[in-house]
Structures are given as C-alpha cells and as structure tokens.
Backbone as JSON, one array per atom type, in Angstrom:
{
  "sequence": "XXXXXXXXXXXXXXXXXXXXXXXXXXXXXXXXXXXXXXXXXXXXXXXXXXXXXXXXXXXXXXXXXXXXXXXXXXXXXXXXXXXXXXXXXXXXXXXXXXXXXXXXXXXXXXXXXXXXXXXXXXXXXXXXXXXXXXXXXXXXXXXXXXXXXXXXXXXXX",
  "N": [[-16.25, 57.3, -22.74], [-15.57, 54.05, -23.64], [-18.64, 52.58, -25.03], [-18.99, 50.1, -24.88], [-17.64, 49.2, -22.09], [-19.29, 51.34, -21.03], [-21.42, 49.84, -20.96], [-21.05, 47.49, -18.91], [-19.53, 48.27, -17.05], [-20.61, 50.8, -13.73], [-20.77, 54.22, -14.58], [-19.91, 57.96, -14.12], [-22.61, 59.13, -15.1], [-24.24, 56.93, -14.92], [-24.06, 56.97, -11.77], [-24.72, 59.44, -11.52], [-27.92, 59.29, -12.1], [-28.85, 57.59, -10.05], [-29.01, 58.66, -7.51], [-30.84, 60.54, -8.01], [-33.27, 62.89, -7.6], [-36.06, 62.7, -9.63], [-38.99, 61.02, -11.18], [-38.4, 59.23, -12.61], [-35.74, 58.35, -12.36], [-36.1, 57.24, -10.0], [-35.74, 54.32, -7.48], [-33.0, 53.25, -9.21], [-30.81, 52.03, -11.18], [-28.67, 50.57, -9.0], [-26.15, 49.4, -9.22], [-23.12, 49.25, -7.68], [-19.96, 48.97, -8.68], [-20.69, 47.37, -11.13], [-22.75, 47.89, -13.78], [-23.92, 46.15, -15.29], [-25.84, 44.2, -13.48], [-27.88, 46.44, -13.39], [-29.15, 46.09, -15.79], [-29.67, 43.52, -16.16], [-31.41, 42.89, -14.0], [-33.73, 44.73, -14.68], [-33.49, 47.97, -13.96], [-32.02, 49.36, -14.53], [-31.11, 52.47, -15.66], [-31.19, 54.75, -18.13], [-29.16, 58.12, -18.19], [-31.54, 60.52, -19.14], [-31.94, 63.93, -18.7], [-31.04, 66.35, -16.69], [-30.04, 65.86, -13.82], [-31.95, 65.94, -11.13], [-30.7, 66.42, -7.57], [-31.28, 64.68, -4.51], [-33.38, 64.1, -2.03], [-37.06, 62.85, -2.47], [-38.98, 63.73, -0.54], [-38.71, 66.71, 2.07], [-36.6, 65.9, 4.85], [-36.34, 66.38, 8.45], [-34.14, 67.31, 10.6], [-31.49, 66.94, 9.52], [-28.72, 67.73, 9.64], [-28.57, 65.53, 11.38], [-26.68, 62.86, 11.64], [-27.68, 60.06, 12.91], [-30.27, 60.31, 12.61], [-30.76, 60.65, 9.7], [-30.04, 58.12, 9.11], [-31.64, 56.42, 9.78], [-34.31, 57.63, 9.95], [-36.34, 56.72, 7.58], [-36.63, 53.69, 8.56], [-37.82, 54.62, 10.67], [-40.48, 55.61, 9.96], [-41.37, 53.28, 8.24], [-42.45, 51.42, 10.59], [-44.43, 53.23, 11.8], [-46.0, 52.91, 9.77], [-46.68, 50.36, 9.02], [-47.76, 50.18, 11.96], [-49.97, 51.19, 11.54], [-51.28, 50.73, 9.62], [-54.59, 48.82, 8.5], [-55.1, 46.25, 7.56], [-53.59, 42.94, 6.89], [-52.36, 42.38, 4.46], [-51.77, 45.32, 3.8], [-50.25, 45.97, 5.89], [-47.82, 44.11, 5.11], [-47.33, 45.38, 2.28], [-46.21, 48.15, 3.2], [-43.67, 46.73, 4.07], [-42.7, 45.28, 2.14], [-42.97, 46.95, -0.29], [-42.88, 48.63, -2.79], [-40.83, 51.92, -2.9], [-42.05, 53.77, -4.08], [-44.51, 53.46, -4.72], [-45.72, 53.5, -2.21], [-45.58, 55.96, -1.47], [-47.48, 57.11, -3.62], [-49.69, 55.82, -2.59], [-49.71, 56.36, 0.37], [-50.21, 59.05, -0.21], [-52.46, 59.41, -1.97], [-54.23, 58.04, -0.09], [-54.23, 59.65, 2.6], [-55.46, 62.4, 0.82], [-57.72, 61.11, 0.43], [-59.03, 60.58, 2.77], [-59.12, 63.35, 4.08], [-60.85, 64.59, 2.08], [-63.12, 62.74, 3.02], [-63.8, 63.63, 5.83], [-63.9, 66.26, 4.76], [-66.6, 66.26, 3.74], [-68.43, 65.02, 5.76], [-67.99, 67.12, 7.64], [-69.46, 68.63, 6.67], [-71.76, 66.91, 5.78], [-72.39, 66.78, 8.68], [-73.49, 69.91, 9.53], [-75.29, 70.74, 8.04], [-77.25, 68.87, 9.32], [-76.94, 69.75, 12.0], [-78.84, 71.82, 11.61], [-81.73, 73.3, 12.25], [-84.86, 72.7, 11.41], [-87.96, 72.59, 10.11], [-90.01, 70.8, 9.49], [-93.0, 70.74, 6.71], [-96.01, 70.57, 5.36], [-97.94, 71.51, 2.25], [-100.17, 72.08, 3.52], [-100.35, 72.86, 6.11], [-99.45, 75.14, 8.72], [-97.68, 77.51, 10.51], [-96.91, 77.24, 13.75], [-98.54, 79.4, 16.17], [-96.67, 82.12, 17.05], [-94.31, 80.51, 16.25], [-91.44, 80.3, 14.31], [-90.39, 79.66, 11.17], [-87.81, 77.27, 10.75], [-84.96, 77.27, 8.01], [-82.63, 76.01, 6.09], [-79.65, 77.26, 5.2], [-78.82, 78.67, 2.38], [-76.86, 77.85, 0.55], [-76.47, 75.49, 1.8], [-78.99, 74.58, 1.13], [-78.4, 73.95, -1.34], [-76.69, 71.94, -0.93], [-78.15, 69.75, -0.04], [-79.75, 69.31, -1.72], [-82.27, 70.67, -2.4]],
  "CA": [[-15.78, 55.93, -22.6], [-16.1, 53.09, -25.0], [-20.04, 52.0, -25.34], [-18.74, 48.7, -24.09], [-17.24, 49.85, -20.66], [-20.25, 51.7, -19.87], [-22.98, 48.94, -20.87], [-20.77, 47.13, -18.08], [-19.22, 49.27, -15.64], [-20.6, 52.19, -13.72], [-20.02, 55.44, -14.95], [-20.17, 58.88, -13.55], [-23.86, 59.5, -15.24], [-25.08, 56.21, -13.97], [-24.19, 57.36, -10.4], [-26.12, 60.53, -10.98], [-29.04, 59.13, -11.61], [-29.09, 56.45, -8.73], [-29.16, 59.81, -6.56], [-31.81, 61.23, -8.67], [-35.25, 62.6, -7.08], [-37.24, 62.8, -10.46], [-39.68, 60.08, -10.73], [-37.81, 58.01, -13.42], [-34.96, 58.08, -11.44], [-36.41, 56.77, -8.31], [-35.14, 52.94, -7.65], [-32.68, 52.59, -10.63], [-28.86, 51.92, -11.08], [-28.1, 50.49, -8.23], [-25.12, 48.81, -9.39], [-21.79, 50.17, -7.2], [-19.56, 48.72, -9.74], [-21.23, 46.6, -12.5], [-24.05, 48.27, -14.08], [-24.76, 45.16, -15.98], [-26.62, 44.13, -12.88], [-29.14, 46.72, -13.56], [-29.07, 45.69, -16.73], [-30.12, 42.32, -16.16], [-32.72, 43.1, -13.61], [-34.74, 45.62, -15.51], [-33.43, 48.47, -12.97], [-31.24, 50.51, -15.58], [-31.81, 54.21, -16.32], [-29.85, 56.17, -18.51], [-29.91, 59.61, -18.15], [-31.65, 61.35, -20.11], [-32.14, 64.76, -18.62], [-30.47, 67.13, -15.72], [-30.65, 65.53, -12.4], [-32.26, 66.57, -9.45], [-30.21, 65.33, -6.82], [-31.84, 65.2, -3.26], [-34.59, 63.01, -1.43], [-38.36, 63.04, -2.78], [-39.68, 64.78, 0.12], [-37.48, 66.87, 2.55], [-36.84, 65.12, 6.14], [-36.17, 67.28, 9.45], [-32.9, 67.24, 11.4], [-30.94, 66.93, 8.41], [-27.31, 68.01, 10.37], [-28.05, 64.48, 12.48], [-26.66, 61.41, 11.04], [-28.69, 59.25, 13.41], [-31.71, 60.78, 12.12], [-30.62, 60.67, 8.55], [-30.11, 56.69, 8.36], [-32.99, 55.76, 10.3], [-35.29, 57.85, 9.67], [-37.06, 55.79, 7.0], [-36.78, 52.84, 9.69], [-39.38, 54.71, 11.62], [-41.57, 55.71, 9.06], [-41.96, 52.31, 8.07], [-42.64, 50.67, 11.52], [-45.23, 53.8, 11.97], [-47.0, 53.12, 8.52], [-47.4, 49.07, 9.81], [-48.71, 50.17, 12.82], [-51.4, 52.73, 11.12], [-52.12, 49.48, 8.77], [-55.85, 47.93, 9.07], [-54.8, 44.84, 6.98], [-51.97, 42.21, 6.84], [-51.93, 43.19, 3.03], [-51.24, 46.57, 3.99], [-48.91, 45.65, 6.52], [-47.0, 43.8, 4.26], [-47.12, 46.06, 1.38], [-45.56, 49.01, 3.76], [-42.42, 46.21, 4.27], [-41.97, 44.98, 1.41], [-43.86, 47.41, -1.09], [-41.59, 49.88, -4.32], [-41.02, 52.92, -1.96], [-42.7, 54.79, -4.95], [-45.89, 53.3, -5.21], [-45.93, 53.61, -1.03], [-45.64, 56.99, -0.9], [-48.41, 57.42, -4.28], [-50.57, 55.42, -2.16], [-49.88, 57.38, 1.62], [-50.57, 60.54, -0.76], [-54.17, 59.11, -2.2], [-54.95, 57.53, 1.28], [-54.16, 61.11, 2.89], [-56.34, 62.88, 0.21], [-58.77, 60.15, 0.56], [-59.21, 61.07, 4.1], [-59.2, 64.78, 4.14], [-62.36, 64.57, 1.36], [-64.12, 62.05, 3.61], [-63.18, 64.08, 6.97], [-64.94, 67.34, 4.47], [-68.14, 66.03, 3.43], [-68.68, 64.38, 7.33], [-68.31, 68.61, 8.19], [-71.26, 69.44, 5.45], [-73.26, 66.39, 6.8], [-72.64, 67.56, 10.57], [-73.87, 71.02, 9.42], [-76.76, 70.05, 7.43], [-78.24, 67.82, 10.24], [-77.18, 70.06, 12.91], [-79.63, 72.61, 11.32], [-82.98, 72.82, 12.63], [-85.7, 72.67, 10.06], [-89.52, 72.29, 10.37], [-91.0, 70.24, 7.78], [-94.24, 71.48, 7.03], [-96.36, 70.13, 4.42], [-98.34, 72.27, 1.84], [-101.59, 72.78, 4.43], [-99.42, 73.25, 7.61], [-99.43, 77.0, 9.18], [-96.45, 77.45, 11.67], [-97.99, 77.51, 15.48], [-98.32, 81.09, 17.07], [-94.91, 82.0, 17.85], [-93.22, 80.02, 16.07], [-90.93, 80.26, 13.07], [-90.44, 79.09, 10.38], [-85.85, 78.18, 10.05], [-84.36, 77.05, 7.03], [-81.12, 76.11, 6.09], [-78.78, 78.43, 4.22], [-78.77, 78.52, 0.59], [-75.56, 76.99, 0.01], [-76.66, 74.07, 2.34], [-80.17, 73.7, 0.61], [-78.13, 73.16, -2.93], [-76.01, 70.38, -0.91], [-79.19, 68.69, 0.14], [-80.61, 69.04, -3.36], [-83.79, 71.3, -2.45]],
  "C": [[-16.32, 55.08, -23.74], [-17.26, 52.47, -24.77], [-19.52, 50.35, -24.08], [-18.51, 48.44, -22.27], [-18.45, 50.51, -20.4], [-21.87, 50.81, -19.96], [-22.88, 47.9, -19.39], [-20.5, 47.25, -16.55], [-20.21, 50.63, -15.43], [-19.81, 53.14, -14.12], [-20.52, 56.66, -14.14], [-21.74, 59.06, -13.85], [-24.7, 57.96, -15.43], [-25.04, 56.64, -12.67], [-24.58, 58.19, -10.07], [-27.62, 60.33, -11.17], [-29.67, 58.03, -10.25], [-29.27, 57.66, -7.84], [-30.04, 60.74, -7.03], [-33.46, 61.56, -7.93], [-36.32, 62.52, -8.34], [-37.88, 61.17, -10.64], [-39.13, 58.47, -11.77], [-36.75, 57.61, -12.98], [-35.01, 57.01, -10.2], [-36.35, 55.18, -8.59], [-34.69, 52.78, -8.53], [-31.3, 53.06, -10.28], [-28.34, 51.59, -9.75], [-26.94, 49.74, -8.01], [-23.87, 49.65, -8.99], [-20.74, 50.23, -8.47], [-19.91, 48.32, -11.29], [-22.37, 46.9, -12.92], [-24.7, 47.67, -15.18], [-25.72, 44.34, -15.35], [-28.16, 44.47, -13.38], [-30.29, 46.17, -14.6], [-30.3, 44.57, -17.2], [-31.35, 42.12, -15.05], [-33.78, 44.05, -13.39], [-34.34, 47.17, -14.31], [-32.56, 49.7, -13.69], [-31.69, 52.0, -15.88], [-30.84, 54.8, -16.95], [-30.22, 57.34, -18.29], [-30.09, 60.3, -19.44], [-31.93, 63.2, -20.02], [-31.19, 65.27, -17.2], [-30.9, 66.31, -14.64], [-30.92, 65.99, -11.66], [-31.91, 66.01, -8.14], [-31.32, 65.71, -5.41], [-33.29, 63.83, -2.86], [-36.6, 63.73, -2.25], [-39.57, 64.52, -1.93], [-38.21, 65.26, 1.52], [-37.54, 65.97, 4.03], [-36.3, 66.56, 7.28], [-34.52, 66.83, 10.07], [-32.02, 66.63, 10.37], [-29.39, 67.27, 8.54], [-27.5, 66.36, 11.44], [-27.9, 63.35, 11.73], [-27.26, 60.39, 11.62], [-30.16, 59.42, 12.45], [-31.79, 60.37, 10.41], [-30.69, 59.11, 7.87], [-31.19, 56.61, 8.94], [-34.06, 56.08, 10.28], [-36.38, 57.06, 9.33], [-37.9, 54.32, 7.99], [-38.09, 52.91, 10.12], [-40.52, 54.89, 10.97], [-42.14, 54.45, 8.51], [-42.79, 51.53, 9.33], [-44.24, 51.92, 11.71], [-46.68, 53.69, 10.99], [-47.35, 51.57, 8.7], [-48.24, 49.07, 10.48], [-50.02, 51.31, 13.06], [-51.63, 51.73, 10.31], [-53.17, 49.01, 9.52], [-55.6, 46.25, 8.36], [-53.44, 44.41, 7.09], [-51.58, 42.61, 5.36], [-51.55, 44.3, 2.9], [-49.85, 46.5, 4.46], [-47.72, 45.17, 5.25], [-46.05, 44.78, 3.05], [-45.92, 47.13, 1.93], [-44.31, 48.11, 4.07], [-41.95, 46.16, 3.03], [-42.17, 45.7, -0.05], [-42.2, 48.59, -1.95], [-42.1, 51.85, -3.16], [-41.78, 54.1, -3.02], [-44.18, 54.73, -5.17], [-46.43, 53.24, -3.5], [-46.28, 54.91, -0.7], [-47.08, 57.42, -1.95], [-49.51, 56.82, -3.29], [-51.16, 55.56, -0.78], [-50.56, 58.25, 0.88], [-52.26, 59.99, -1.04], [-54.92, 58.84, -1.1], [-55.12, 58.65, 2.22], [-55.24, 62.05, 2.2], [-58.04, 62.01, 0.23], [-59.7, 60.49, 1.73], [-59.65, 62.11, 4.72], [-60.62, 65.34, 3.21], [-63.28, 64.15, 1.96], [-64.62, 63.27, 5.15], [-64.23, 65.53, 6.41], [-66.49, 67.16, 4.1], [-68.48, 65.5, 5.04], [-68.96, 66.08, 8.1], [-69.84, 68.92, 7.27], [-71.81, 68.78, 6.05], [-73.55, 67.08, 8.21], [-73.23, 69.22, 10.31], [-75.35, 71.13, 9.11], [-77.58, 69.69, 8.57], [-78.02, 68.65, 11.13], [-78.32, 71.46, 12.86], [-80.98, 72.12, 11.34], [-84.05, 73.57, 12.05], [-86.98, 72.26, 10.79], [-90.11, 71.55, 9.33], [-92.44, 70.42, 7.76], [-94.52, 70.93, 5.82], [-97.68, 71.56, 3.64], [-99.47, 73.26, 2.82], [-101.05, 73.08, 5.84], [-99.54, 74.73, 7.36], [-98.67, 76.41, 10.35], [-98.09, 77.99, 12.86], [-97.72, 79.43, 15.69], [-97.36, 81.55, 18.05], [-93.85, 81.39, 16.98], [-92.37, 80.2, 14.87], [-90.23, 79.47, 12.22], [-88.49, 79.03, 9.64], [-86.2, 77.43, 8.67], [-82.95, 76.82, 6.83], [-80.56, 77.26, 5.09], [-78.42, 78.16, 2.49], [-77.99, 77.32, 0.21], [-75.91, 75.21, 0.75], [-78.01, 73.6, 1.57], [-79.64, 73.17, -0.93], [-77.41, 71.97, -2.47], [-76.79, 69.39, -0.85], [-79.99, 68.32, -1.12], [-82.45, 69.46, -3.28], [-83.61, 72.71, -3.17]]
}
C-alpha cells in the first residue's frame, strides 16, 4: 500500500501485532480503523519481526467463552483483594497490564525467597545446641549436639 494509507489506516501487519504476545507488542495498535490514533498517542508498533500470536500466559477452560471474556475480570478483583495498600489497589485497576504482571512475578519470587530463608531459620533454631565455653566439660551423660555442617556455614561458625 502507499506509505500514506498505512501511516493512516490500519493495515493487515498493524492488526498482527495488536494480537502479538512478544513483549513489544503487548498494548500497541489499538486502532480498529485509523492507526493514526496510535500514532498520536505514542501506542504505535510496527512490526518488525514474526508474530507470536496468543495470550502472555496460557488461561484454563479455553473452549468456554464465558471464561474467556471474564476471566481477566476476576483476576483483577482477586489481585485488589490480595492488595495491602490503596496504592496497590489502585495500581491493580488502573496499572499497564505489563508492568502488573512484572510486578505479580517479582512479588511471587519475592515471597517464595522470604518463605526459603524462614525454612533455614526454623531449622537452625529448631536445632539443639549446647553452648559451652572454652573451660566447660559436658555433664556425665550428656552430649555434646551440633548442627550440621551445611547449617553451621549458614550461621557463619
């Protein structure tokens, strides 16, 4: 088509990337007809590579059209009401569904690190140790535990 017609109108390879999962793709061209819209509010993508058509991550029940529009719906109302702040809250309404899901994903990993060191402490501490100072001799009977290697390099002995 003539340069002119497609700085204006959609064209077939604006409407494949508006359906694009790669990450440059994601929110862009959303102009049905006039893709001077995008244009004009910074939202434009040309393509420059093969598209990957399809959603970011996959969803379940994928044969139900109920499920298919609304999905999202619920995922938002679920990610409000897992918010500790109104800034959160917010963000999950009105937030770039790209920098929502980078920031579920870090908050998720965030979680799962905290959630593993909380197992090492609970291990650590639930190990029962004698502290004994240089002139100490264990009582008669008694012995002398220790923690396990790998736990005395977490404690830093």
């Amino acid at each position: 088509l003539h340069p002119w017609i497609e700085y204006i109108l959609a064209t077939p390879s604006n409407h494949r990337v508006h359906h694009g999962s790669q990450e440059k793709y994601i929110n862009k061209n959303y102009g049905a007809s006039f893709i001077l819209w995008d244009r004009i509010f910074g939202t434009y993508q040309e393509e420059e590579e093969q598209v990957i058509y399809g959603l970011t991550k996959n969803i379940d029940h994928k044969h139900d059209p109920i499920h298919i529009n609304f999905h999202e719906y619920y995922e938002i109302i679920a990610d409000v009401k897992s918010a500790s702040t109104l800034k959160e809250k917010l963000f999950f309404i009105f937030g770039d569904p790209g920098d929502i899901g980078i920031y579920k994903k870090a908050k998720e990993q965030k979680e799962t690190f905290v959630h593993e060191i909380k197992n090492e402490e609970r291990k650590i501490t639930d190990t029962p140790v004698i502290e004994m100072s240089a002139g100490d001799r264990p009582v008669k009977g008694q012995k002398m535990i220790t923690p396990e290697p790998e736990l005395q390099k977490a404690v830093g002995e």
